[in-house]
PLY file of the C-alpha trace (Angstrom):
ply
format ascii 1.0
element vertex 68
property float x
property float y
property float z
element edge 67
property int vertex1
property int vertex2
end_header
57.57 25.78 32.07
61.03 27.20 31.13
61.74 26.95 27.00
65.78 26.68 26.15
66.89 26.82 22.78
69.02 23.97 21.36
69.25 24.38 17.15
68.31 25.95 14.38
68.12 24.59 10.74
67.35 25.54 7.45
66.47 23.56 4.59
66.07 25.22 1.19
64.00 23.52 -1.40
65.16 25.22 -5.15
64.46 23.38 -8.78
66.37 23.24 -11.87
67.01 21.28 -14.82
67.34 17.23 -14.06
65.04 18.25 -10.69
62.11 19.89 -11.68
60.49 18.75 -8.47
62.86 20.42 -6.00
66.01 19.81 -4.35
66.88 20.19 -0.80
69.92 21.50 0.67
70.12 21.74 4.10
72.12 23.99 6.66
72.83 23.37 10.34
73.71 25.90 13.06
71.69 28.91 12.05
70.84 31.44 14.82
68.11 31.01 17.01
66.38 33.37 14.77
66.46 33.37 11.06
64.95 36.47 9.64
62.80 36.69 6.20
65.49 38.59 5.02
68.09 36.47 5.70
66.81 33.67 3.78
66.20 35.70 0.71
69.31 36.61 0.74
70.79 32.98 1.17
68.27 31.64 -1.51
69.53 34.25 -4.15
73.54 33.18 -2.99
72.31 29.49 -3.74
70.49 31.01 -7.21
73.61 32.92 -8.26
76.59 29.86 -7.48
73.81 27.72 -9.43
71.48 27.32 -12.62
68.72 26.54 -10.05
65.65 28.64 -8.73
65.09 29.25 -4.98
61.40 28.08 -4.57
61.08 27.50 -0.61
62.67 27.23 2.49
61.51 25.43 5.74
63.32 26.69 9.19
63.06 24.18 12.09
63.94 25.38 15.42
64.64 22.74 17.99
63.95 23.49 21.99
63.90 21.92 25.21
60.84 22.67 27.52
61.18 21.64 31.10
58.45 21.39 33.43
59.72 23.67 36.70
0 1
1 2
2 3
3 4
4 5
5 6
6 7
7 8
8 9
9 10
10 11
11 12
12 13
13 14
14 15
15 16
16 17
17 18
18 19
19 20
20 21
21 22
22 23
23 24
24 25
25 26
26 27
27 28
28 29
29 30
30 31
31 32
32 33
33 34
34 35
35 36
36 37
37 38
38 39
39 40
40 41
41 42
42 43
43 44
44 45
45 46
46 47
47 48
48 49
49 50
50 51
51 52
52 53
53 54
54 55
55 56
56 57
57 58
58 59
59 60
60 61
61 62
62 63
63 64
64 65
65 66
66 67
């Protein structure tokens, strides 16, 4: 079976005042690979443009698997 990589996508869950329970905001065309680091570092950009607290993020990767 051959595996091809199509997408990668991010969706960061942070809360806040008036959403307490989370809010997601979600990013499209991320690299293949999306280290740890790399989505501290974007949860602490989303903290510091906004009152809100990074709580989670969940990273979807999208492939195609062919049967040779």
């Amino acid at each position: 079976m051959e595996k091809n990589w199509l997408k990668t996508a991010v969706a960061v869950t942070m809360s806040g005042e008036g959403h307490e329970d989370g809010l997601k905001r979600s990013f499209a065309n991320m690299p293949e690979v999306v280290t740890d680091d790399q989505i501290k570092g974007l949860g602490n950009v989303l903290e510091a443009v906004s009152n809100d607290k990074f709580d989670f993020a969940t990273v979807t990767t999208t492939e195609k698997i062919v049967n040779n």
